[in-house]
TIFI-272782 format. One record per residue (C-alpha): y, z negated, x negated. Coordinates in steps of 0.02 Angstrom, whole numbers, padded with zeros to 5 digits, always signed. Layout:
N
YZX/...
This chain:
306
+00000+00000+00000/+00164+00057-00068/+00285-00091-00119/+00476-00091-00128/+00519-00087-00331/+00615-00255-00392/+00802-00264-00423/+00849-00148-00565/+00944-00009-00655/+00874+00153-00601/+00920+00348-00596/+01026+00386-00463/+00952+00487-00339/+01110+00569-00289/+01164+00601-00472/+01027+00595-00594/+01158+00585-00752/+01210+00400-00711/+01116+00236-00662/+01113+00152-00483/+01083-00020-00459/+00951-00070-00346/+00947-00249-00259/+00777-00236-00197/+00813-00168-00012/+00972-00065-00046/+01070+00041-00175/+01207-00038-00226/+01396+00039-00280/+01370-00016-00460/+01330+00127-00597/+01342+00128-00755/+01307+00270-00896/+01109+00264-00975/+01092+00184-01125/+00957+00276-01190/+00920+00469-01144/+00795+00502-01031/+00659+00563-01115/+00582+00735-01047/+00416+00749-00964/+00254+00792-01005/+00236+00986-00955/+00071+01036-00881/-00029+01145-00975/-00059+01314-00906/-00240+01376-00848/-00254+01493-01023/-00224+01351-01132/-00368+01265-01221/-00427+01100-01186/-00354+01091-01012/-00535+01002-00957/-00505+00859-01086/-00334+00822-01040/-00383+00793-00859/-00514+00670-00899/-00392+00577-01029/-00271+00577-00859/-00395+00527-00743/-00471+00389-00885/-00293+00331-00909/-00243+00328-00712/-00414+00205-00679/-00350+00098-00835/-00197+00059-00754/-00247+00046-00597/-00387-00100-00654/-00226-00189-00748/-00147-00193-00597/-00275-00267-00512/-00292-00416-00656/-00106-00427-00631/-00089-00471-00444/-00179-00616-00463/-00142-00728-00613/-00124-00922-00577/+00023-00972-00673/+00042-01177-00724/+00215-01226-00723/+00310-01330-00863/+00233-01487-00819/+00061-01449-00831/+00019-01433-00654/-00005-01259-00563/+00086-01144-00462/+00006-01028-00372/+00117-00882-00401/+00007-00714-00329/+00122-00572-00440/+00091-00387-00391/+00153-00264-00477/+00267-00149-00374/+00198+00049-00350/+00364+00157-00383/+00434+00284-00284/+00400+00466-00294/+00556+00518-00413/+00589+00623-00260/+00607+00508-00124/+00797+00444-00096/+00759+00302-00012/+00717+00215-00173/+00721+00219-00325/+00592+00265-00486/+00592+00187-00643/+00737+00233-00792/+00653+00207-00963/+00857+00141-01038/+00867-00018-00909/+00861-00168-01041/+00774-00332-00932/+00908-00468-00917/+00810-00565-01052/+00835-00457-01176/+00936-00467-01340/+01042-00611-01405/+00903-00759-01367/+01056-00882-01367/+01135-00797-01177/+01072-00732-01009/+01134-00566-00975/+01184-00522-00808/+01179-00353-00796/+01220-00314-00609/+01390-00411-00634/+01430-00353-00841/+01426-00532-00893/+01322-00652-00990/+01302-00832-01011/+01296-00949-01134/+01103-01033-01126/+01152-01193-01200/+01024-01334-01274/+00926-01414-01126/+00915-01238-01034/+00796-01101-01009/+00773-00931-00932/+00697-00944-00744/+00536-00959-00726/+00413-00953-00583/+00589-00952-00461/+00590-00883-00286/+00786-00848-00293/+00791-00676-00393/+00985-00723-00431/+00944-00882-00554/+01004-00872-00721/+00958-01003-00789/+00877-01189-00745/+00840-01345-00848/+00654-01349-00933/+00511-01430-00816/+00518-01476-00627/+00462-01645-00537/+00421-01697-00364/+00549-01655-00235/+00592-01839-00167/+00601-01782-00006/+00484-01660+00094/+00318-01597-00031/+00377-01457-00167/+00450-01449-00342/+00610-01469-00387/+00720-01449-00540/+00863-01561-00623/+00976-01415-00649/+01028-01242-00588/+01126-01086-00608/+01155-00949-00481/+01252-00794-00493/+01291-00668-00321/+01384-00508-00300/+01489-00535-00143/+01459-00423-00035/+01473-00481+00145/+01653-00498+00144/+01815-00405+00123/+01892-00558+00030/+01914-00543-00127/+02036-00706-00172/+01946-00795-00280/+01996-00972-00209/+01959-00921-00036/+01796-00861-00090/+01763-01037-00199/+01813-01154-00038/+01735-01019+00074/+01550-01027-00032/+01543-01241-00090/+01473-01272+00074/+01338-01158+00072/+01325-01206-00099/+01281-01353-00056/+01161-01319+00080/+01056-01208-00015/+01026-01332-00157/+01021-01520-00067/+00995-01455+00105/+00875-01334+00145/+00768-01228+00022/+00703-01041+00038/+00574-01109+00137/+00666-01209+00256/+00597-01371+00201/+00707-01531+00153/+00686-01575-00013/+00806-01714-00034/+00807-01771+00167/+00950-01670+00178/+01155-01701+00140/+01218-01849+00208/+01410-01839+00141/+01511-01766+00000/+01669-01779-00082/+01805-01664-00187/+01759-01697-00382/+01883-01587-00420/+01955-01395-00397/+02061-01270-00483/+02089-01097-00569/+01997-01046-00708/+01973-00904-00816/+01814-00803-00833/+01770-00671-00949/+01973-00627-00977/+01977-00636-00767/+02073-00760-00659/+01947-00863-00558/+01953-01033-00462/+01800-01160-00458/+01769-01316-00329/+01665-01432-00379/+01596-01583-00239/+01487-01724-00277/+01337-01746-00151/+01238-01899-00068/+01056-01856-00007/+00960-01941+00102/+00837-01967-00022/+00849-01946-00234/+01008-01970-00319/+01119-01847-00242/+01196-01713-00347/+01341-01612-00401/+01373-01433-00340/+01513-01307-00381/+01551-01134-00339/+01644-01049-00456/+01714-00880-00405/+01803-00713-00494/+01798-00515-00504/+01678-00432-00606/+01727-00329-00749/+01623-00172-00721/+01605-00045-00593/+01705-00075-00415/+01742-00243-00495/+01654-00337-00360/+01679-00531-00346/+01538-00622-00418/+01505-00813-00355/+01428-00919-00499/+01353-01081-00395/+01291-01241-00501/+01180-01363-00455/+01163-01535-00559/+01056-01670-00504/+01150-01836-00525/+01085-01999-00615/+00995-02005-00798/+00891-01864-00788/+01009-01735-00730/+01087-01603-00852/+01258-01667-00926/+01409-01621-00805/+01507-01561-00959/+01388-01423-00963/+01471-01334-00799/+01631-01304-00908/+01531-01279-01074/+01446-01134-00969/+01599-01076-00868/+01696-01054-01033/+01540-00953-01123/+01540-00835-00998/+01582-00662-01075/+01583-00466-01012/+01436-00365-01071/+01483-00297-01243/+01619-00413-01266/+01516-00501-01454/+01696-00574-01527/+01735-00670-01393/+01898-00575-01352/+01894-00601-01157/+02017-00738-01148/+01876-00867-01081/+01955-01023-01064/+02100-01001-01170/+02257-01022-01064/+02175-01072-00901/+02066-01223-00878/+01975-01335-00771/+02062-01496-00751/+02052-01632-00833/
């Protein structure tokens, strides 16, 4: 059965010479130039040439070798950081025919997010990266496809059964909105924020008995990767665990239509949560794509408060 392709640069069906970004379900408005050329295919040898009976089989050997790994692949039991197990069933996607329009087929020059400089994240829908600072890891075995990053390990939710994890990083494309204010967007998103990490999870259970009040830590403009941004930051109570803190910290994306991107953070609170400095130790290490000297302006002349 044919499966949607994950999130990814691919050829654009409409203009093969640039890359489209796919989210999954949708093409996006984001392109970009390919990194790499695309290399040519294979052509098919004609009925005179020699050997034309071998290189079937090869195909046909090769075709059933991938088609076993596959297989293996959609069912690996993965154990998660603490030793325990998750059962995580992986299958790997079938592509599109490079004809179909509807979605897209693999581009050989799409680098994975994980790839390059081990000491950031790269972002590539939004043209930024971030800083993966001591104590932090790339996402791993996470439903959310928009995590960049999390602390190491999880532990047992507190409130309904699952795991859960001290710290995490989110970052969105806005797209269901016209705004494009970056405050309006930060007080518009904290609440949702919120929900989504002390509320209710993908699954609609209550990890942490839900939010039982919250208050203003503190709010203000920013700048991100040379753009002017605005963050709000609130400190939750939970009916169960030690509450946490949660901001949302919005601003326009450097490439493409320049979209807005929302950044959210989630810290647990109490001795075994990640160190709130490190929301304004990642905010400031936040650079565009490309940008290796650190000449976007990040934090230079625009702050959070004090």
């Amino acid at each position: 059965m044919s499966m949607t392709p994950p999130p990814g640069w691919y050829r654009d069906p409409s203009y093969p010479l640039v890359e489209r970004w796919w989210d999954g379900a949708a093409w996006t408005d984001h392109r970009r130039q390919p990194e790499v050329p695309q290399q040519p295919l294979a052509q098919p040898e004609s009925p005179g040439d020699g050997g034309s009976g071998r290189a079937k089989a090869v195909a046909l050997v090769t075709a059933a070798v991938v088609l076993v790994a596959a297989i293996v692949t959609g069912a690996v039991l993965l154990r998660d950081d603490d030793g325990g197990e998750e059962a995580a069933a992986q299958t790997t996607p079938a592509v599109a025919s490079p004809t179909d329009t509807g979605s897209p087929s693999p581009s050989p020059s799409g680098p994975s997010p994980s790839a390059g400089d081990p000491s950031v994240v790269v972002d590539e829908l939004n043209g930024i990266t971030f800083p993966l600072l001591d104590g932090w890891e790339r996402p791993k075995y996470v439903s959310d496809h928009d995590t960049v990053m999390t602390t190491p390990g999880t532990y047992d939710c507190p409130g309904d059964p699952g795991l859960c994890r001290h710290g995490r990083v989110v970052s969105r494309t806005v797209t269901a909105t016209e705004e494009t204010s970056p405050k309006a967007l930060a007080e518009g998103d904290i609440e949702d924020a919120a929900d989504s990490a002390y509320e209710h999870d993908l699954l609609d259970s209550r990890p942490f008995r839900g939010i039982t009040s919250h208050r203003l830590v503190k709010a203000g403009s920013v700048a991100v990767a040379g753009r002017a941004g605005y963050f709000v930051r609130w400190k939750v109570k939970t009916g169960v665990g030690p509450g946490g803190y949660v901001e949302s910290l919005a601003f326009p994306s450097s490439v493409g239509s320049e979209s807005p991107v929302i950044v959210r953070f989630a810290f647990d609170a109490g001795a075994d949560g990640p160190p709130l400095s490190d929301m304004d130790r990642i905010t400031n290490g936040i650079r565009s794509v490309g940008d290796k000297d650190g000449d976007s302006g990040v934090g230079s002349s625009i702050g959070p408060p004090k």
